[in-house]
C-alpha positions, -999 to 999 in steps of 0.1 A, spaced: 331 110 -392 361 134 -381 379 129 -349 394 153 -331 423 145 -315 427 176 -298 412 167 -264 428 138 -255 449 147 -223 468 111 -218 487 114 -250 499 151 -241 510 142 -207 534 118 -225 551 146 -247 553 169 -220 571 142 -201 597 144 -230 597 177 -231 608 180 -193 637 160 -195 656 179 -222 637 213 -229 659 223 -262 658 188 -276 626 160 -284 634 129 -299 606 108 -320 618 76 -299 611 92 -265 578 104 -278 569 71 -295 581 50 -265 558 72 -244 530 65 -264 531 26 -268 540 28 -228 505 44 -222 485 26 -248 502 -1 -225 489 8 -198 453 17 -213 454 -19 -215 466 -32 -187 439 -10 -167 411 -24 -190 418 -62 -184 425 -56 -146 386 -40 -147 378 -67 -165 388 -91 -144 374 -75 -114 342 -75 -134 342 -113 -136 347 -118 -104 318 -95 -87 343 -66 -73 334 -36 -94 297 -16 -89 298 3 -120 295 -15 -157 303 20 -171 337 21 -161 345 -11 -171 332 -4 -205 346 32 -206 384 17 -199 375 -9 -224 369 18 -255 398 43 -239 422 13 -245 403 0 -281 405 33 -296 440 40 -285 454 7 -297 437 14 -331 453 46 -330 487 29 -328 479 5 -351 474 33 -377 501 51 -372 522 21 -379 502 13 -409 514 49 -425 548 45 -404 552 12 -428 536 29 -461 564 58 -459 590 29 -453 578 11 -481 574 42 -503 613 55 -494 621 20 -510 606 23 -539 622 56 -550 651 52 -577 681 69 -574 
């Protein structure tokens, strides 16, 4: 099964945000610290609809359930990329010099 990434609008939001404050210059830790802050907040938004949910204050399942997978799938995401994030390390130690 092939995902495509390319129409995922939250993630983009977060680059453009780097790109704005220094046009000429984007740094991987502004970009990566963007990305775990809205996989954070995916989160966040899922539990607080969960709790709502347990306590009777939310009319539509679907939403609950939709935040739920948007914050799943992105934590996976990040989860991956510090799986191959850790595989380059560990393959940058191997090498001999």
């Amino acid at each position: 099964m092939k995902i495509d990434f390319n129409n995922i609008n939250e993630f983009d939001i977060s680059h453009k945000q780097a790109l704005s404050n220094n046009k000429n210059h984007i740094s991987f830790s502004e970009i990566l610290k963007s990305s775990l802050l809205k996989v954070n907040q995916l989160q966040l938004e899922s539990q607080k609809l969960n709790e709502q949910l347990a306590i009777g204050n939310v009319d539509n399942v679907h939403q609950v359930v939709i935040a739920a997978q948007k914050a799943e799938l992105a934590l996976q995401f990040t989860i991956q990329i510090r799986n191959k994030i850790l595989d380059a390390y560990n393959e940058i130690i191997r090498m001999s010099i």
